[in-house]
PyMOL CGO cylinders between C-alpha atoms (Angstrom):
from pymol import cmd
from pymol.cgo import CYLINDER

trace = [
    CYLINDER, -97.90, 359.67, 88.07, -101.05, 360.15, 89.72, 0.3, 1, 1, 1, 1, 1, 1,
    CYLINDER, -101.05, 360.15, 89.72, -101.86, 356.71, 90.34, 0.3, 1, 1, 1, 1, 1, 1,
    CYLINDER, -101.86, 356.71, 90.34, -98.08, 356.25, 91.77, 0.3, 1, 1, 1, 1, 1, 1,
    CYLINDER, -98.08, 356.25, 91.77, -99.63, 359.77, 94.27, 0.3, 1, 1, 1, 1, 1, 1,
    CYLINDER, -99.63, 359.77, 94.27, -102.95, 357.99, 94.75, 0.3, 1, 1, 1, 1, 1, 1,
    CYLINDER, -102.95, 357.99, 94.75, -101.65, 354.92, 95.90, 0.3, 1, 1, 1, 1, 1, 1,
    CYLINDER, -101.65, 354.92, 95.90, -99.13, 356.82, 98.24, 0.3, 1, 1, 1, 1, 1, 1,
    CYLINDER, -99.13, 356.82, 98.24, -101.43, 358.31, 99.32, 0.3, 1, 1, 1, 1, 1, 1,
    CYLINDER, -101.43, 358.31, 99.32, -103.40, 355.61, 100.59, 0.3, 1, 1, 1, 1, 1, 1,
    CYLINDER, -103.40, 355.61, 100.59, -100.61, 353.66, 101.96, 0.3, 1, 1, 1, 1, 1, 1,
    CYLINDER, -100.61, 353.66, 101.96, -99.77, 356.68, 103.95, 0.3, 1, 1, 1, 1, 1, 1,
    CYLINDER, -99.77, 356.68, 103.95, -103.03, 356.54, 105.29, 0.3, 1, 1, 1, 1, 1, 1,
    CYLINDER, -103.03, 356.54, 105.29, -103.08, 353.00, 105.99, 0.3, 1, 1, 1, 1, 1, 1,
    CYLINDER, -103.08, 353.00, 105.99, -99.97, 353.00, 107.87, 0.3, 1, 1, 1, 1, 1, 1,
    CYLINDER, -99.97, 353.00, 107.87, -101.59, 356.20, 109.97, 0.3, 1, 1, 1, 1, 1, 1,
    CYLINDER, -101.59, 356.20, 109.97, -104.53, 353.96, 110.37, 0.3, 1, 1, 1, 1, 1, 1,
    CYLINDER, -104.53, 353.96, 110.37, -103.44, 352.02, 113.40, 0.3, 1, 1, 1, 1, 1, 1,
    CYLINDER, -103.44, 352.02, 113.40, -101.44, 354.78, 115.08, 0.3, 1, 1, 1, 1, 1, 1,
    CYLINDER, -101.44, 354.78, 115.08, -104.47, 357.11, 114.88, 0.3, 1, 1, 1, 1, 1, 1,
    CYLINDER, -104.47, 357.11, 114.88, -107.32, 355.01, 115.51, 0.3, 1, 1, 1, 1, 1, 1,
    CYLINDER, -107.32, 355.01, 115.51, -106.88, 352.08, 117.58, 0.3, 1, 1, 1, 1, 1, 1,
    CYLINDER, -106.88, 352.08, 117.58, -103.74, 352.67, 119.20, 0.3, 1, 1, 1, 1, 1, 1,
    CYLINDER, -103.74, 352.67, 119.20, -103.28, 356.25, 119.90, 0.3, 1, 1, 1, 1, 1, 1,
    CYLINDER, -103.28, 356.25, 119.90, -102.88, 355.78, 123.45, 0.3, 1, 1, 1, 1, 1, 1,
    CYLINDER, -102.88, 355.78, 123.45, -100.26, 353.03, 123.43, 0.3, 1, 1, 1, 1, 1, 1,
    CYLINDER, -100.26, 353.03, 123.43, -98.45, 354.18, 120.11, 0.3, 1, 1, 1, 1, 1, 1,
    CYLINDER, -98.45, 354.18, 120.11, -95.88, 356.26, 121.93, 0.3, 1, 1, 1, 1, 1, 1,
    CYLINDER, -95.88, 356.26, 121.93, -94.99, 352.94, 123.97, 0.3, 1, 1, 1, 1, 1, 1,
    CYLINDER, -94.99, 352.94, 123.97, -95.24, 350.50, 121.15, 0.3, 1, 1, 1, 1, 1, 1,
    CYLINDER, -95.24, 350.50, 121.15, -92.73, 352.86, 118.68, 0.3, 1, 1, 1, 1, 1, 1,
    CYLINDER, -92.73, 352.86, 118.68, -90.27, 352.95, 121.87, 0.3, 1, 1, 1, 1, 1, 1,
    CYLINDER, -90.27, 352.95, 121.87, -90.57, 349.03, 122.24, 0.3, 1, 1, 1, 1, 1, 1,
    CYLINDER, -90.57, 349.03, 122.24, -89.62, 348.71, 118.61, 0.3, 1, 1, 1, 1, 1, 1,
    CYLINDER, -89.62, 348.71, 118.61, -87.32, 351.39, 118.36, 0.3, 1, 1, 1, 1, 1, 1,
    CYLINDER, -87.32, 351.39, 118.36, -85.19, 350.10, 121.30, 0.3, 1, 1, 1, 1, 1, 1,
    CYLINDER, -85.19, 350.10, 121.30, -85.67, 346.61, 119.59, 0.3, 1, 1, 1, 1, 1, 1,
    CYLINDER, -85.67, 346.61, 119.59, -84.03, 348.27, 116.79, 0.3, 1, 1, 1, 1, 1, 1,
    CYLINDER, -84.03, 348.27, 116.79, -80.99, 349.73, 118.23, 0.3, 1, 1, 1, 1, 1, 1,
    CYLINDER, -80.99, 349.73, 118.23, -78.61, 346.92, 116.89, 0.3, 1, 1, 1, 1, 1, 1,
    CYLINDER, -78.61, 346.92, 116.89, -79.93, 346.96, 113.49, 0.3, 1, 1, 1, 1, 1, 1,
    CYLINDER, -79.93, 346.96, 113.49, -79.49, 351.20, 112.97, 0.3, 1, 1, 1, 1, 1, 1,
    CYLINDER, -79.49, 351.20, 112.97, -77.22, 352.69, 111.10, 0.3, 1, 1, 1, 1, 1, 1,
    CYLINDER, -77.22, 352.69, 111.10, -74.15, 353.38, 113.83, 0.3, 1, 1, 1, 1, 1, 1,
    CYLINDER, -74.15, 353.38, 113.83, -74.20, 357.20, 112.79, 0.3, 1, 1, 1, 1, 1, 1,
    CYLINDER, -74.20, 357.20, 112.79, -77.84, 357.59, 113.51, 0.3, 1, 1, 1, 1, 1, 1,
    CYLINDER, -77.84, 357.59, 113.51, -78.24, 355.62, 116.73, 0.3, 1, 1, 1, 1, 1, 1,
    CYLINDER, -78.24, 355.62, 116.73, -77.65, 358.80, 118.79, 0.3, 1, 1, 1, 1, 1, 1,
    CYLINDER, -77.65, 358.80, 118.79, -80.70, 360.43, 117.25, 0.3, 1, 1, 1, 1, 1, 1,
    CYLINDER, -80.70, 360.43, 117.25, -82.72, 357.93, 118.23, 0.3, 1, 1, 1, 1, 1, 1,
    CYLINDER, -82.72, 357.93, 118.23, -81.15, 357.01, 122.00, 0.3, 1, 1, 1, 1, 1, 1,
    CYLINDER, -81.15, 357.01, 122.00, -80.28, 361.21, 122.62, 0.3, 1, 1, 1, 1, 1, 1,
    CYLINDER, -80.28, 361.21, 122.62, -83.72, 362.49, 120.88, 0.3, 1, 1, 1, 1, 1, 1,
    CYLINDER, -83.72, 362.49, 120.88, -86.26, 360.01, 119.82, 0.3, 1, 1, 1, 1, 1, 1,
    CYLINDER, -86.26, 360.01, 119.82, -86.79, 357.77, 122.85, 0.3, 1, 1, 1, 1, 1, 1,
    CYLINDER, -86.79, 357.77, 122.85, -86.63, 360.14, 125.54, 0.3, 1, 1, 1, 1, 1, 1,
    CYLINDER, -86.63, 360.14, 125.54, -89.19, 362.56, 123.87, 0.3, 1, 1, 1, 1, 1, 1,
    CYLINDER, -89.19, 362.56, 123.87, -91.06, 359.75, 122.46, 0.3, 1, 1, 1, 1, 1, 1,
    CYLINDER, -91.06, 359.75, 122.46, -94.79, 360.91, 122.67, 0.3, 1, 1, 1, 1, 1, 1,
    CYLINDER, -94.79, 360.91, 122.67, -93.99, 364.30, 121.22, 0.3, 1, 1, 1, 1, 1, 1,
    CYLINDER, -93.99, 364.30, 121.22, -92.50, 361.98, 117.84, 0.3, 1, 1, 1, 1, 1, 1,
    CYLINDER, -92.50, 361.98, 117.84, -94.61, 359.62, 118.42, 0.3, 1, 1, 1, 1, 1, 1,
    CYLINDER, -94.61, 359.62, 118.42, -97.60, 361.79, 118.00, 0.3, 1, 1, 1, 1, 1, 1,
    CYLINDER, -97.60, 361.79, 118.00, -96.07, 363.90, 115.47, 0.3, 1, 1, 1, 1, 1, 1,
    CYLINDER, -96.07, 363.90, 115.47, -95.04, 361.04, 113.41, 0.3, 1, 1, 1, 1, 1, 1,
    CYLINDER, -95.04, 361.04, 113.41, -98.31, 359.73, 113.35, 0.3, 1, 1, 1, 1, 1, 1,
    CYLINDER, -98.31, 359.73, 113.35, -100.33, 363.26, 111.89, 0.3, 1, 1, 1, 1, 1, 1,
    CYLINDER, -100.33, 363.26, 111.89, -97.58, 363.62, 109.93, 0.3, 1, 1, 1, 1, 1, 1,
    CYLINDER, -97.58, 363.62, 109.93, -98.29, 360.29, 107.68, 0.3, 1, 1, 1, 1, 1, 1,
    CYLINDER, -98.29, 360.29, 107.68, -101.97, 361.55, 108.06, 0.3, 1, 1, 1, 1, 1, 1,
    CYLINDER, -101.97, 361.55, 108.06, -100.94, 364.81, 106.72, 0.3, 1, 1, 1, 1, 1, 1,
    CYLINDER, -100.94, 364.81, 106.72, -98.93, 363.30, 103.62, 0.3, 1, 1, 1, 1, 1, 1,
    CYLINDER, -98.93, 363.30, 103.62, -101.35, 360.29, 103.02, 0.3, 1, 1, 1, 1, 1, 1,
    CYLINDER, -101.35, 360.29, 103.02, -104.42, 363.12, 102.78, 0.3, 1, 1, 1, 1, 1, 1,
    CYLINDER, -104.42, 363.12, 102.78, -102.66, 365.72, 100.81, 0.3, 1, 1, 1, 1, 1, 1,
    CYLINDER, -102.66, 365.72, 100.81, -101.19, 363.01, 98.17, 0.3, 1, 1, 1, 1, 1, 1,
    CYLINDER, -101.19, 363.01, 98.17, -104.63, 361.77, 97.69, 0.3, 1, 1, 1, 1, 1, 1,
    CYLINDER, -104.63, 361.77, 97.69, -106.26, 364.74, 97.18, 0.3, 1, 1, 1, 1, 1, 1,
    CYLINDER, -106.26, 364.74, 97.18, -103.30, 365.98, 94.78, 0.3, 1, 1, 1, 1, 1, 1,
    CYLINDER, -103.30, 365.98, 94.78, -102.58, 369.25, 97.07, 0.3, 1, 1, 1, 1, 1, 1,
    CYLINDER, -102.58, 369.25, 97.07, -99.33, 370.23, 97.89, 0.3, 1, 1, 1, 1, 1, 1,
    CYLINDER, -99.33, 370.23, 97.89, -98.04, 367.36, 96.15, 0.3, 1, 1, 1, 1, 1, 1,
    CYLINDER, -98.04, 367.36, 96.15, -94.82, 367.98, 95.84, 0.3, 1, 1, 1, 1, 1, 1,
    CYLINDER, -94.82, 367.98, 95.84, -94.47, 369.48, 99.30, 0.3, 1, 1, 1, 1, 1, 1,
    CYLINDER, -94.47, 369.48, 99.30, -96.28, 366.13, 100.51, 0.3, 1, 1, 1, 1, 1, 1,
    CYLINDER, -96.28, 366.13, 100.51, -94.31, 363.84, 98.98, 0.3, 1, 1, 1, 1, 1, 1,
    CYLINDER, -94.31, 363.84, 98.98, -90.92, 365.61, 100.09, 0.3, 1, 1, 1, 1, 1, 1,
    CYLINDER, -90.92, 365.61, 100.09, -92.15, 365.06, 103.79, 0.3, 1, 1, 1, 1, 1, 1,
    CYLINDER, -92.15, 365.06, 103.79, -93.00, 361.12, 102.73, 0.3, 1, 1, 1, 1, 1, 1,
    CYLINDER, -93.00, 361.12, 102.73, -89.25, 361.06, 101.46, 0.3, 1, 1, 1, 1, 1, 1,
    CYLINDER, -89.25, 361.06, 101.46, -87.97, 362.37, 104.87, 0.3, 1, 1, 1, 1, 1, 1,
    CYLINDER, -87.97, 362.37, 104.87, -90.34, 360.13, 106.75, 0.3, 1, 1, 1, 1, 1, 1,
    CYLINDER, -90.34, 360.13, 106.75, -89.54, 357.37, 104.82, 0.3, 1, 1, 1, 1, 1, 1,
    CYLINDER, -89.54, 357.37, 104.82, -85.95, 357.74, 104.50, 0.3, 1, 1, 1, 1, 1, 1,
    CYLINDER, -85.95, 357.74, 104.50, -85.67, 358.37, 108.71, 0.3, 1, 1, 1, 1, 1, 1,
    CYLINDER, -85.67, 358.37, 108.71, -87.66, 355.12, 108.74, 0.3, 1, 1, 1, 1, 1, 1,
    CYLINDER, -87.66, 355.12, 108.74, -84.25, 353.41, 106.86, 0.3, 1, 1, 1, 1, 1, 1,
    CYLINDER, -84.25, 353.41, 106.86, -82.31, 355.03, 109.13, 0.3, 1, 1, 1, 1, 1, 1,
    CYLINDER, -82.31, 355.03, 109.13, -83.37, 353.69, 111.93, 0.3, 1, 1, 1, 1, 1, 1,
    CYLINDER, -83.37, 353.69, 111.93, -84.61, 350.04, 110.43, 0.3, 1, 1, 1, 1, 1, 1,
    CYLINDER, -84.61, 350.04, 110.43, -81.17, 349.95, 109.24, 0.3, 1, 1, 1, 1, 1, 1,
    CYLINDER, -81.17, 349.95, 109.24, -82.37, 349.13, 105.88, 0.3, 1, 1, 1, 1, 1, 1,
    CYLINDER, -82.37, 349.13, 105.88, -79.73, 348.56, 103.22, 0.3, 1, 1, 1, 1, 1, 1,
    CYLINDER, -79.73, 348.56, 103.22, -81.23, 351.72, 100.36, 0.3, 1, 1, 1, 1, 1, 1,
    CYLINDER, -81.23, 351.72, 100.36, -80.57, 348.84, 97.19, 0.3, 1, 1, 1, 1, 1, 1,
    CYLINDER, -80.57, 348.84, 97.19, -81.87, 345.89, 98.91, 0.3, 1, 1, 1, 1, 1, 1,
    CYLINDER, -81.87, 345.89, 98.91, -85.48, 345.22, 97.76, 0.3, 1, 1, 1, 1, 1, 1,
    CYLINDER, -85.48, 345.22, 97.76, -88.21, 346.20, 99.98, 0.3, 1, 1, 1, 1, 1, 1,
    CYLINDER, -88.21, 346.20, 99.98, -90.97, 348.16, 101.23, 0.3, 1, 1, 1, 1, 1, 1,
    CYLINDER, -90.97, 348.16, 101.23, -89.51, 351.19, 102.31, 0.3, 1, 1, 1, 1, 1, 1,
    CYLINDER, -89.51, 351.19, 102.31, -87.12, 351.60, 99.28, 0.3, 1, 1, 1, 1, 1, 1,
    CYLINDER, -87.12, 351.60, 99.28, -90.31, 351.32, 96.98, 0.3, 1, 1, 1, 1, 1, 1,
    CYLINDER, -90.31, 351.32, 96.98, -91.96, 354.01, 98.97, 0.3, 1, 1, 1, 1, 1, 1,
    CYLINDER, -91.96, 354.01, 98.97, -88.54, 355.97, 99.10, 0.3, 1, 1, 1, 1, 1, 1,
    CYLINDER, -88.54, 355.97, 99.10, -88.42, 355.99, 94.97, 0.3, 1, 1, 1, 1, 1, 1,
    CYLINDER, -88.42, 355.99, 94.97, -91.69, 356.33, 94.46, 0.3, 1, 1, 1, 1, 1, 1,
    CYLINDER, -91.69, 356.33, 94.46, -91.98, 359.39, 97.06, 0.3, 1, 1, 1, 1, 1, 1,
    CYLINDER, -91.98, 359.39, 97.06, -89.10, 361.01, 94.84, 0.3, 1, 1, 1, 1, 1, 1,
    CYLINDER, -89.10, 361.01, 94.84, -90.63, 360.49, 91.71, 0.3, 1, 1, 1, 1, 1, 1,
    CYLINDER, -90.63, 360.49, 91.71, -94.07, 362.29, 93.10, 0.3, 1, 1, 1, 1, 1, 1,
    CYLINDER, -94.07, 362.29, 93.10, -91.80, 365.08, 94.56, 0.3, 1, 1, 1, 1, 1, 1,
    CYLINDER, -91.80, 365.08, 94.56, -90.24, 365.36, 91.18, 0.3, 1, 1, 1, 1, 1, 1,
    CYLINDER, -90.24, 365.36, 91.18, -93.54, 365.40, 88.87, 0.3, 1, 1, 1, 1, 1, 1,
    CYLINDER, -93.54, 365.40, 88.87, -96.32, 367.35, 89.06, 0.3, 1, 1, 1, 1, 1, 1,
    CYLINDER, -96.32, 367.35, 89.06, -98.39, 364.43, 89.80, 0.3, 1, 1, 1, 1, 1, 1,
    CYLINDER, -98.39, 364.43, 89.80, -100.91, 366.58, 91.72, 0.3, 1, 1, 1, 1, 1, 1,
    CYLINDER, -100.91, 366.58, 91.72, -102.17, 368.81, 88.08, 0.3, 1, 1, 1, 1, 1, 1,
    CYLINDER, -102.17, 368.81, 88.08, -103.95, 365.59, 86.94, 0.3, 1, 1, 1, 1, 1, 1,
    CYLINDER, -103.95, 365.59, 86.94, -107.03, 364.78, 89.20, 0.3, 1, 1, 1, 1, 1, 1,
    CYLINDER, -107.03, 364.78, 89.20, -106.11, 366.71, 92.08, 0.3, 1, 1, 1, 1, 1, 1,
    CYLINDER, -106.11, 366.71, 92.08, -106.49, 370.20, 94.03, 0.3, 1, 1, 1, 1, 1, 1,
    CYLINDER, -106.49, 370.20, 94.03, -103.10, 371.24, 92.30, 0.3, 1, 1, 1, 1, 1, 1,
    CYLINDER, -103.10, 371.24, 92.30, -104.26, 371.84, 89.31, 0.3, 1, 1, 1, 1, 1, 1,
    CYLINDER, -104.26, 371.84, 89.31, -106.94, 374.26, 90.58, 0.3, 1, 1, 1, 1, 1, 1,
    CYLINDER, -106.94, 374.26, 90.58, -104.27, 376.14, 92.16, 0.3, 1, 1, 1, 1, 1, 1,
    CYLINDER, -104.27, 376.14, 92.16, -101.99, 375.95, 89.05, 0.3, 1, 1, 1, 1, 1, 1,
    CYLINDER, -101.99, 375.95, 89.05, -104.50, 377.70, 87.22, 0.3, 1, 1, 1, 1, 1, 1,
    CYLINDER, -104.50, 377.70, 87.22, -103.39, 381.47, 85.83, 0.3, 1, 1, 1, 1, 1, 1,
    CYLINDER, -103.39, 381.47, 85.83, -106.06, 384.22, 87.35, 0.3, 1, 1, 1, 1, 1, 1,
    CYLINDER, -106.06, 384.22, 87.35, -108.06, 386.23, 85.29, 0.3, 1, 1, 1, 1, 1, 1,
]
cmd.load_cgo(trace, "trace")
């Protein structure tokens, strides 16, 4: 389990990586371009969210989105919070579906990340090698 948290971890991080770094300033455009590229491929129930919520506020998610993967990618590696980490990783992940219009038993990515984000949410995959199991610890 904690090599399943590590490696979310960094993948988490990765995908931050160039919404953080290089592109901060054109990542709100860049997720509405895709997003609206999108539109046919989401889910017909979920649309709304995105055309109603998502693209006209897109900097606030944008932004959000973006220190939230940081957020998950940093406390999964480090193996605090874990299971509150990897509960945010399975909404993130699953909202990515959502709007991909991924098909949840088709092979891919985002389904590995969705299963393995529920596993980590499920285990206490943070009590080996990581912060967690400082916390854990009874007081004297």
């Amino acid at each position: 389990m904690t090599i399943l948290r590590v490696y979310l971890g960094v993948a988490f991080l990765s995908a931050a990586s160039n919404k953080v770094f290089s592109w901060w300033a054109s990542w709100p455009q860049n997720m509405s371009h895709y997003l609206t590229s999108k539109l046919n491929d989401t889910y017909p129930f979920y649309r709304p969210v995105l055309t109603s919520l998502v693209l006209p506020h897109v900097g606030f998610f944008a932004h959000t989105i973006a220190m939230s993967e940081v957020a998950v990618g940093l406390s999964l590696l480090l193996g605090a919070g874990t299971r509150i980490a990897a509960a945010a990783g399975l909404v993130l992940i699953a909202n990515y579906m959502l709007a991909f219009g991924d098909i949840p038993w088709q092979p891919g990515e985002n389904q590995a990340f969705l299963s393995a984000s529920s596993s980590c949410s499920s285990q206490t995959g943070g009590r080996a090698f990581g912060i967690d199991h400082w916390l854990a610890r009874p007081r004297a």
